[in-house]
N, C-alpha and C positions, 0 to 999 in steps of 0.2 A: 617597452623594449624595442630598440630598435631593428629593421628588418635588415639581416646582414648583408642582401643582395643591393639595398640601399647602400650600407656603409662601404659596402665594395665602390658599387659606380662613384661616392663622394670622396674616396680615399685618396691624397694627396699624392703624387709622385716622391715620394722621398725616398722610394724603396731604391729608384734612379737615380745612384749619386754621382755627381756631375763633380771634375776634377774645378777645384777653387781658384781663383786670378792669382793670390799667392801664391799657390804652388807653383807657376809656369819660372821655369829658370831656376828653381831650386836645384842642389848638389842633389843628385840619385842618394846616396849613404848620408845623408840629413837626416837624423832621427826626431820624428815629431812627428805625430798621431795625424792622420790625414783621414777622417772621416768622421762620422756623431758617433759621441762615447755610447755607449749602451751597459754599462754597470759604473756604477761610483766607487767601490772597492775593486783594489786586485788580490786577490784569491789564487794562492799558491799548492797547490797539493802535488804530493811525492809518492809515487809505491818505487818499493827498490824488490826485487823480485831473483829469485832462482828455482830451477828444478827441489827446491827443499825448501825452502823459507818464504814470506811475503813479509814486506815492511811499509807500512802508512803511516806519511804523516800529512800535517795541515800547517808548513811554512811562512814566518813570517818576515826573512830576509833570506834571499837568495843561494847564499854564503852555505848556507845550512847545506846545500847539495854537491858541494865539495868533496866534502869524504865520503859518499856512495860513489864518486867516479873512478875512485882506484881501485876500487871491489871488484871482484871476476861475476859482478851479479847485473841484470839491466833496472835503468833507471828510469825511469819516467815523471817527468814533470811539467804537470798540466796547467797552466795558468790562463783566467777567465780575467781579461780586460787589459787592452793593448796600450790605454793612452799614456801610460808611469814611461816618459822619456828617460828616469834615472835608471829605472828597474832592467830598461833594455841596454843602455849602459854600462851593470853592472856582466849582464849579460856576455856580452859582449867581449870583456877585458875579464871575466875572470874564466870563462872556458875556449877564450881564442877565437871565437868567430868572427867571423869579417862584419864588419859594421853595416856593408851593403845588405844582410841576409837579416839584422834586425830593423832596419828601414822599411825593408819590403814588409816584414813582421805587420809593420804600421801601417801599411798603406791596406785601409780598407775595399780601397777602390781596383785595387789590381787583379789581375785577369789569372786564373788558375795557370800556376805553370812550374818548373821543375829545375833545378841550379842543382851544378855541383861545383862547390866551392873547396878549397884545399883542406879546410878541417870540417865538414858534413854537405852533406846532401841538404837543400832545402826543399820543400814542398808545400804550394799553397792551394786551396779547394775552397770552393765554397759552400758552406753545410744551410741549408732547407730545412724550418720546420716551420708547422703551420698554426695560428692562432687558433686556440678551439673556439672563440666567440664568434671570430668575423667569418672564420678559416679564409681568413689570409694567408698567402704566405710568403713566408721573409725568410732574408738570408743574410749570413754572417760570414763574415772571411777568416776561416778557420789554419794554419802556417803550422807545419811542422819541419822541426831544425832537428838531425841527428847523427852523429856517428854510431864508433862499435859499442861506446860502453855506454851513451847516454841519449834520452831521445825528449826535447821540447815541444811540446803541441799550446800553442797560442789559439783561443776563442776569445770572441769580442765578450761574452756574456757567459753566466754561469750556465750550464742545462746537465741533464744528466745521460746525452744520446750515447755514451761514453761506457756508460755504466754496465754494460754485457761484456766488457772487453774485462773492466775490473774484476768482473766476478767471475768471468773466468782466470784472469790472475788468482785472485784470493783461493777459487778450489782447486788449485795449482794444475791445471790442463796441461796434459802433454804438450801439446803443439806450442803453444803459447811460449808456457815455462820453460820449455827445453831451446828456445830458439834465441833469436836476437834483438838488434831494436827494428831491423830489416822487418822484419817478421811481427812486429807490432809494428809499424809503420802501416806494414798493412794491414794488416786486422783495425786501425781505427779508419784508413780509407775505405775499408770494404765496411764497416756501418753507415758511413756519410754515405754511401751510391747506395748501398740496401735502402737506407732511407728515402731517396731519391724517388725507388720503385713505390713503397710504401704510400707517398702524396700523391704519387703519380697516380696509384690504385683507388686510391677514396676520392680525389678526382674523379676517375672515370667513372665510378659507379655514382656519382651526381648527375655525369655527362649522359651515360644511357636510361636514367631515371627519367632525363628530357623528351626523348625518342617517345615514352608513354604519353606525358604531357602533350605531344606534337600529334600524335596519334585520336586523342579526344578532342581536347580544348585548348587549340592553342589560344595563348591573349599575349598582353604585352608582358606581364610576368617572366612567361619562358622567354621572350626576347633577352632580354634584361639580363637572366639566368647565364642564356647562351653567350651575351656580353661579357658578363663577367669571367664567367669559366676562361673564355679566348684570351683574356688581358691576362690571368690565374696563368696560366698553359704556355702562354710567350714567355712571362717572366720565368717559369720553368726554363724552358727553354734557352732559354738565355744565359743562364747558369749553367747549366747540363753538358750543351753542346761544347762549351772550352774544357770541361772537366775532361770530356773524353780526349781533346787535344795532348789535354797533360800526361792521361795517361798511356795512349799512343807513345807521346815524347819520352815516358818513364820506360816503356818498354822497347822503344828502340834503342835509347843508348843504353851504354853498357856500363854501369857504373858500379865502381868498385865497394863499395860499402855492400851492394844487396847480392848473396850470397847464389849461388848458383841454386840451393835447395826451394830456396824462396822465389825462385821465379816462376816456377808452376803456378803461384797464389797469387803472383800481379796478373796473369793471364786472366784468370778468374775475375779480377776489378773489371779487364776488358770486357770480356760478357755482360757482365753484369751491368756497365754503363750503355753497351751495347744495344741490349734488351729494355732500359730506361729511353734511350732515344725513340728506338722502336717505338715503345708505346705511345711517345711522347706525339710522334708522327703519328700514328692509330687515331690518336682522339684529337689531332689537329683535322682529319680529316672526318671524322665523325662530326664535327663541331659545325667543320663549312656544308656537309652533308644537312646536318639540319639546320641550319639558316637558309638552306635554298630551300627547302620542307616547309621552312615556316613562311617567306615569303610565297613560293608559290602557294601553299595553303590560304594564306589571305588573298592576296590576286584570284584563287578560285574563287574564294566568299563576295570579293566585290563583283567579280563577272557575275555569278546570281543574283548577285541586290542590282546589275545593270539591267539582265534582262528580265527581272519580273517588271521594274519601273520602265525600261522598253514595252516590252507587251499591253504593260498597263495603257503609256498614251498612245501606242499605235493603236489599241482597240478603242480606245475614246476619240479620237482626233476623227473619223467621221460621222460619230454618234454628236460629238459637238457641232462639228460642219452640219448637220442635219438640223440641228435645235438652233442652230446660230439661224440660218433661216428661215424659221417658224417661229423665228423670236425678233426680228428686223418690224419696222412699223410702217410699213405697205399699207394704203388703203385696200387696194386688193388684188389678194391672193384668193386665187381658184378655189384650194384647198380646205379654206377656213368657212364656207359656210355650209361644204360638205359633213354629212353628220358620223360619219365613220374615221373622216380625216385624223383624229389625236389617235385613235386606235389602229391605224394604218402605219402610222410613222413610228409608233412601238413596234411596232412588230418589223418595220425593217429595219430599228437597229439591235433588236434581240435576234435578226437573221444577218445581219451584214458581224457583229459582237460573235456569234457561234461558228459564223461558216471563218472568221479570222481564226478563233481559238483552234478550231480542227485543223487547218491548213497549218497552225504555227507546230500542233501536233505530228503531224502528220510529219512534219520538217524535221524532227523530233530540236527544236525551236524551246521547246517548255518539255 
């Protein structure tokens, strides 16, 4: 099996998608898929919902959500996979939305942000989840289209991060049930930022798992670790930071669809992305915290491997100078036919060798 920290550092940039040569010059309301598909089916699902009833179904043309719009009940329909140019089409021409708000729909590549158009409000985020093999993590450009009686949320792929909103539909929640599509609007924004915190959090608790590592043993391993996590924590970032633009942008203007009750609950997104950022900054700076940790921890290991191999040939280099000269081939030297001379020259370099090591001591040198 391979080691994820590997798969990470070999992991292609695709996550970076780069606008195409074709598209340059293209009509803005052009409808055509502008990114890599990510499910091969489109997958239609409907709850039609009131303080009293709940209604699910599994959609296999469009059309079918006609007659829940004239019901005094909210609609919701959630479709998984943006590339069907017809689908957004039909979209389009059969509940009056402007063609520019299902283009953006398609465009995988566009930046979180917030329209109000004559017949809905649009809104697009980007939704974060993390692979559990590699824990990667990737992101999807998730669009929601909606007025008073019906609300469209577009994901590139099927997932279930959705699925706490439905069941609180299904056991018919106050809040929920009683409100509008305003008011589901938000409640699917506020699990895409929940979620946000969530990566953010098992992230960091990998991040301070390093701090221990940095503490014993560091090696190149935790390098590597810390690489990773930084490249993990940007592309966070990088998503994150527009989301909170948007919703800044949603709660400055004033837009007629989101009801005055409901805006206590977009404040609450603000926090919430708030606190995401926050953290996001936390463990950026934890991160560069321990990369200086880790280089200065090595830089300390090399200064010791310099000066014990310092010490080493400063204490040799006249223990050698000593033998280099009783080692040259002189017919005569004084020294050599003296009968103590080999035990003399031990002994000053076992005193010249000691009185170095205490000096270097004394230095506190060693």
């Amino acid at each position: 099996m391979k080691n994820p920290i590997h798969q990470a550092l070999n992991y292609p940039m695709a996550r970076f998608l780069k606008k195409q040569k074709e598209e340059v010059g293209a009509s803005p309301d052009q409808l055509y898929f502008r990114g890599i598909p990510k499910s091969d089916k489109v997958l239609l699902r409907l709850i039609d919902y009131t303080n009293e009833s709940c209604e699910e179904a599994t959609l296999t043309d469009i059309s079918q959500v006609i007659p829940f719009v004239d019901k005094s009940s909210v609609t919701w329909v959630n479709i998984d996979g943006l590339h069907d140019t017809s689908l957004m089409e039909k979209i389009s021409s059969s509940f009056n939305f402007e063609q520019l708000m299902l283009a953006e729909v398609m465009n995988t590549m566009a930046r979180p942000t917030v329209t109000e158009y004559e017949n809905g409000l649009f809104i697009s985020i980007k939704m974060l989840h993390q692979d559990p093999e590699s824990d990667l993590i990737h992101s999807e450009n998730m669009s929601l289209i909606f007025n008073e009686s019906v609300l469209f949320s577009f994901q590139e792929m099927t997932g279930d991060v959705f699925e706490p909103v439905r069941e609180r539909i299904r056991k018919n929640k106050r809040r929920i049930s009683t409100s509008g599509t305003d008011y589901l609007a938000f409640a699917l924004l506020d699990v895409i930022i929940d979620n946000y915190i969530v990566i953010l959090s098992a992230l960091g608790e990998k991040i301070e798992i390093i701090e221990e590592e940095l503490m014993s043993e560091p090696d190149a391993d935790v390098m590597e670790k810390i690489y990773v996590y930084k490249r993990e924590l940007n592309f966070l970032r990088r998503n994150i930071k527009p989301a909170k633009e948007m919703i800044t942008n949603l709660l400055k203007e004033e837009f007629e669809i989101i009801r005055e009750s409901s805006e206590v609950h977009y404040l609450e997104l603000q926090n919430n992305i708030n606190h995401a950022i926050e953290l996001s900054d936390s463990y950026r700076d934890i991160l560069s915290d321990q990369l200086q940790i880790y280089h200065t921890t090595m830089s300390s290991k090399l200064n010791d491997i310099m000066k014990f191999l310092t010490v080493f040939s400063v204490v040799f280099i006249p223990l050698t100078f000593i033998a280099g000269i009783y080692g040259t081939n002189f017919e005569f030297i004084p020294e050599l036919s003296y009968k103590y001379s080999y035990f003399i020259m031990l002994g000053v370099m076992v005193m010249i060798a000691g009185g170095m090591m205490i000096y270097f001591k004394r230095n506190d040198w060693l």
